[in-house]
N, C-alpha and C positions, 0 to 999 in steps of 0.2 A: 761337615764341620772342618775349619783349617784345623791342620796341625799346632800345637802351641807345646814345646819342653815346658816341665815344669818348673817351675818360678819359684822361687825362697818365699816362705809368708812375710820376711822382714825386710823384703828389698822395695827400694824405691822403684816406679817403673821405668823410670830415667835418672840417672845418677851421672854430672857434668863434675868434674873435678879438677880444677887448677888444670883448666885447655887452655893452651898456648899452641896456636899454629902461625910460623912464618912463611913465606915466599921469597928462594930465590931472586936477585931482579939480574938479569944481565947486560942493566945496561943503567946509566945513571950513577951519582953518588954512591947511595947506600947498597950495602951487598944485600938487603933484604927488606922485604916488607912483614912486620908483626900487624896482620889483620884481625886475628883475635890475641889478647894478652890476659892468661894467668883466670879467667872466669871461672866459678863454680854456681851450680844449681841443683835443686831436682823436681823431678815430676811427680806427683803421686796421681792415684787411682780417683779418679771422676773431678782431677781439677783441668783447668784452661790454665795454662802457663804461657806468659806471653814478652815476647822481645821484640821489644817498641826501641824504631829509631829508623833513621832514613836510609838508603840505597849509600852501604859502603860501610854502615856501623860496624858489619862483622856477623850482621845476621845467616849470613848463606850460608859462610862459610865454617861457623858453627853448627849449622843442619847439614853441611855435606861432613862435618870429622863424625857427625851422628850416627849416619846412614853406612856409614865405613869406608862414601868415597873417597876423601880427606885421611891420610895419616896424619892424629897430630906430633907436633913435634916435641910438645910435654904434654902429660896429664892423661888423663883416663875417662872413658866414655862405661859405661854399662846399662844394659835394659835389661831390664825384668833382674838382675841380679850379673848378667854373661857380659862378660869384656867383648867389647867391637873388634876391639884387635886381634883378642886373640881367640872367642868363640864365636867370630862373625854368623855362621849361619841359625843358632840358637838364637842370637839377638835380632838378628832379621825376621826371625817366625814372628817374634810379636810387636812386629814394627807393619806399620802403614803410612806411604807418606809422597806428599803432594809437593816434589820441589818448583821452586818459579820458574824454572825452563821447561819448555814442553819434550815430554818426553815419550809421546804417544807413538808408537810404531805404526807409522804408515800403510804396514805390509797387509794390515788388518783391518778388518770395518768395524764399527764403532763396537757390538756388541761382542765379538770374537775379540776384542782388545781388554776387555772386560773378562769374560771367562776363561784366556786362556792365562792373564795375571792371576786370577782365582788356582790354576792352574800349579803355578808354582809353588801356593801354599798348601801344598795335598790335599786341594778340594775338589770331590767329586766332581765330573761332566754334567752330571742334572742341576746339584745343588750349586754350581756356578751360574750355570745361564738360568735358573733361579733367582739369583743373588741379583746377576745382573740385570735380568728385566726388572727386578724394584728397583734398582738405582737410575736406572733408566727412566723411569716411570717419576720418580724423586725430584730427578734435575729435569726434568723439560725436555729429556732427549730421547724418548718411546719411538719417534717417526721418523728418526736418524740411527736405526735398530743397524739396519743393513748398509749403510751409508758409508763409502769409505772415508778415511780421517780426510783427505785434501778438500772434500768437497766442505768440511764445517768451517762456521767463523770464527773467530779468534775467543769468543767468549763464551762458542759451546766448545771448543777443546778444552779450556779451561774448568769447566766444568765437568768433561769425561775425563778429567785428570784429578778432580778431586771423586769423585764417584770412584775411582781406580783404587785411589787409596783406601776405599774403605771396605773391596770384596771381599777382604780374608777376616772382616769383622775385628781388626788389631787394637793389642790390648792398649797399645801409643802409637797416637796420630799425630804427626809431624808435618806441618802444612808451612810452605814459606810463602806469604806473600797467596792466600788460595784466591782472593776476591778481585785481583786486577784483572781488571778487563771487561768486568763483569756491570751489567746497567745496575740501578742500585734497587729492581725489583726482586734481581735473580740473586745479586748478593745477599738479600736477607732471606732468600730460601736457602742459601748456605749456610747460611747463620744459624736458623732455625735446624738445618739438619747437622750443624755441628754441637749445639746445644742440648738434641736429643742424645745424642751418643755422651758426652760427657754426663748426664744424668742418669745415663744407663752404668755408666763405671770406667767407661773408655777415659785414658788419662791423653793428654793435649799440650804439645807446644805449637805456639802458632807464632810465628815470625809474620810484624804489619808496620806498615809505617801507616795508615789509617787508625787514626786519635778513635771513630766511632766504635770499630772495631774492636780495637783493644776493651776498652771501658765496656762495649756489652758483652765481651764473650768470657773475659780474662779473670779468673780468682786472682791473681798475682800476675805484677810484672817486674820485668827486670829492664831498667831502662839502660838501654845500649850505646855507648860513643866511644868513636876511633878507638872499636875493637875490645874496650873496657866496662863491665856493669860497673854504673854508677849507685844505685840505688834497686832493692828488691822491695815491691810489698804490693797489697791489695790496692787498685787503683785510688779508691778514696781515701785510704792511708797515704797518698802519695802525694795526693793534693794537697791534704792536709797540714802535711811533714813541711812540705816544701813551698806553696803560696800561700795556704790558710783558705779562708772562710769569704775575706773580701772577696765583692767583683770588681772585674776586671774590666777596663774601655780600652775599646777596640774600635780602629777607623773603619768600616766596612767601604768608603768612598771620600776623595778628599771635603775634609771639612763635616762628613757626619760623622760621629761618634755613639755608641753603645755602651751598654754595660753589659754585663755575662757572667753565670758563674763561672769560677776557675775550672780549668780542668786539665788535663793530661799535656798537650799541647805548651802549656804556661810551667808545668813543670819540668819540659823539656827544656825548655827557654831559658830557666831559671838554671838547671844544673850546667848547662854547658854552651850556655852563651849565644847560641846558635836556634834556627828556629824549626821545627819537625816538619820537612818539607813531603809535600806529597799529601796529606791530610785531605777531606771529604767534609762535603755540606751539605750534602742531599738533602 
């Protein structure tokens, strides 16, 4: 079993507090760039939390001040109750997490990439490669056991990188972006095995700019632009709040027209003008 410090009964499993992180620029106008400003959230125990918005809203870079790669520059991070800042490796015990760049260690083959990350969480040699042949077995990659990382494609790494996140069994799973790349058979086995875990108790932020995505997996989301939550709540409260109940025509081709209920997408539209690029029709 991984290691896990003990956790307050009264803490959130994720607790986001007035984060504000900038970036130097050294070149240009402005002396800085604010890619996230001033957000607050939190996570609990067996929800999907979810930050919906396109490539550049602030999602990453609010999952890396998380993970503790990121210092921010205001505000305060905590998991399980422990400051990132300042008890990084207690909060790292009960974190798991799938950022959107690959971060697979080449030096290792598929299933040693797997147990020796189990590794770090003081999990046994057995109960590792344990661990990992189920997840192996989960995602479609049993017969890529020994395989080194160069030889896979881009959407079985993908998928030994969300399997990664979940050997130490973490109490919050933090996934940015986990379904790019992915055809849209193998996406709903992720689907499927992020949805067991969140009903087992595992709490969940899931950074998507996939409208399907959000609306199946998410209790709550926080809709994300230039850096700023706009609006938090359960996806059909969002609809709700902010288009209503009408449908919506939509040109799918010049000159034909549809109707559709509203959804997620339409209330991106509606808060900030702009339209939620990147989205899925499978």
């Amino acid at each position: 079993m991984a290691y896990r410090p003990p956790m307050p009964d009264d803490a959130a499993l994720l607790r986001v507090s007035h984060l504000t992180k900038r970036y130097r620029l050294r070149t240009g106008g402005a002396d800085h760039l604010e890619a996230v400003s001033d957000i607050s959230f939190e996570v609990r125990a067996g929800e999907c939390f979810g930050l919906l918005g396109p490539n550049g809203a602030g999602k990453s870079t609010t999952i890396h001040c998380i993970s503790g790669f990121y210092p921010p520059t205001s505000g305060a991070v905590t998991i399980g109750g422990f400051d990132v800042a300042r008890e990084p490796r207690r909060a790292r015990m009960l974190l798991g997490i799938c950022s959107q760049e690959d971060t697979l260690d080449t030096d290792f083959a598929v299933r040693d990439q797997l147990v020796r990350y189990g590794r770090f969480f003081r999990i046994g040699k057995p109960d590792s490669r344990r661990r990992a042949d189920a997840l192996l077995a989960r995602f479609g990659l049993e017969e890529k056991a020994e395989a080194p990382i160069e030889s896979l494609s881009g959407g079985m790494r993908r998928r030994l990188q969300v399997a990664r996140s979940l050997i130490s069994d973490p109490r919050l799973l933090v996934l940015d972006e986990p379904t790019t790349g992915l055809d849209p058979e193998v996406r709903r086995v992720v689907w499927q095995v992020l949805a067991e875990r969140r009903a087992a108790g595992t709490g969940m932020l899931l950074s998507t700019h996939y409208m399907e995505e959000a609306e199946r997996l998410c209790d709550r989301i926080a809709i994300l632009h230039g850096g700023r939550i706009l609006d938090i709540a359960p996806p059909g409260e969002l609809v709700a709040r902010h288009v209503g109940s009408q449908e919506v025509a939509e040109e799918v081709r010049p000159g034909v027209v549809w109707r559709r209920p509203p959804n997620l997408e339409d209330v991106y539209l509606k808060l900030t003008g702009t339209p939620l690029e990147g989205h899925d029709r499978d």
